[in-house]
N, C-alpha and C positions, 0 to 999 in steps of 0.2 A: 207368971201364971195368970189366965185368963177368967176373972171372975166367974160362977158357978151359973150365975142371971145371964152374963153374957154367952157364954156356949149354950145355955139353952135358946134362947132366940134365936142365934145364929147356927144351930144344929150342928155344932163343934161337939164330935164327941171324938175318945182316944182313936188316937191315929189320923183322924183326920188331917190330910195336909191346909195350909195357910199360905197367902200370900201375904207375906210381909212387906210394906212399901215406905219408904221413909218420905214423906213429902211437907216442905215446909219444915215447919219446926214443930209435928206430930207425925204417929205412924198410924197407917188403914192396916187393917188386919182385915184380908178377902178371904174367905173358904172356898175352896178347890173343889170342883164337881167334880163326885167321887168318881162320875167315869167321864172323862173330859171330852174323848170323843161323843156318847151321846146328847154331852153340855151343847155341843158345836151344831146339833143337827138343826135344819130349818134355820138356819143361822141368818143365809143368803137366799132363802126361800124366796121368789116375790109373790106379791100381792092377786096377782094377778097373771095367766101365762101369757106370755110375751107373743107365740103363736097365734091365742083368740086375740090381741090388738091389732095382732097384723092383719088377721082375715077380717076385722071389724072396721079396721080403716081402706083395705080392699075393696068391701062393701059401699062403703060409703063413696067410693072414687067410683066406682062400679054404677050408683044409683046418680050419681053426677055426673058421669058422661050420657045415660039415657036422657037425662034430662034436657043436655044441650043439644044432642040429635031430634029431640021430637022436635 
């Protein structure tokens, strides 16, 4: 049984699933995102779209060849 202080911290309530991990010579007790698919979303998200660096470094090749023509 999982202390009363610890499931409330860690928002373990009945039913909640756990990952239990045995590592070393202690176990991690993880709580399972009740819906695991929206756990995942923006997972792999970037930072930044990959499309606007490409037209920003096009840009940039763009203003650097006028430069060597003038």
């Amino acid at each position: 049984m999982i202390p009363k202080e610890f499931r409330e911290k860690l928002g373990i309530g009945a039913g909640r699933k756990l990952l239990l991990r045995l590592v070393e010579n202690h176990l991690e007790i993880v709580p399972l995102p009740e819906e695991p698919v929206k756990g995942l979303r923006g997972m792999l998200k970037a930072k930044t779209s990959l499309a606007a660096e490409l037209l920003e470094e096009r840009r940039k090749d763009d203003a650097g060849d006028e430069k060597r023509h003038i």
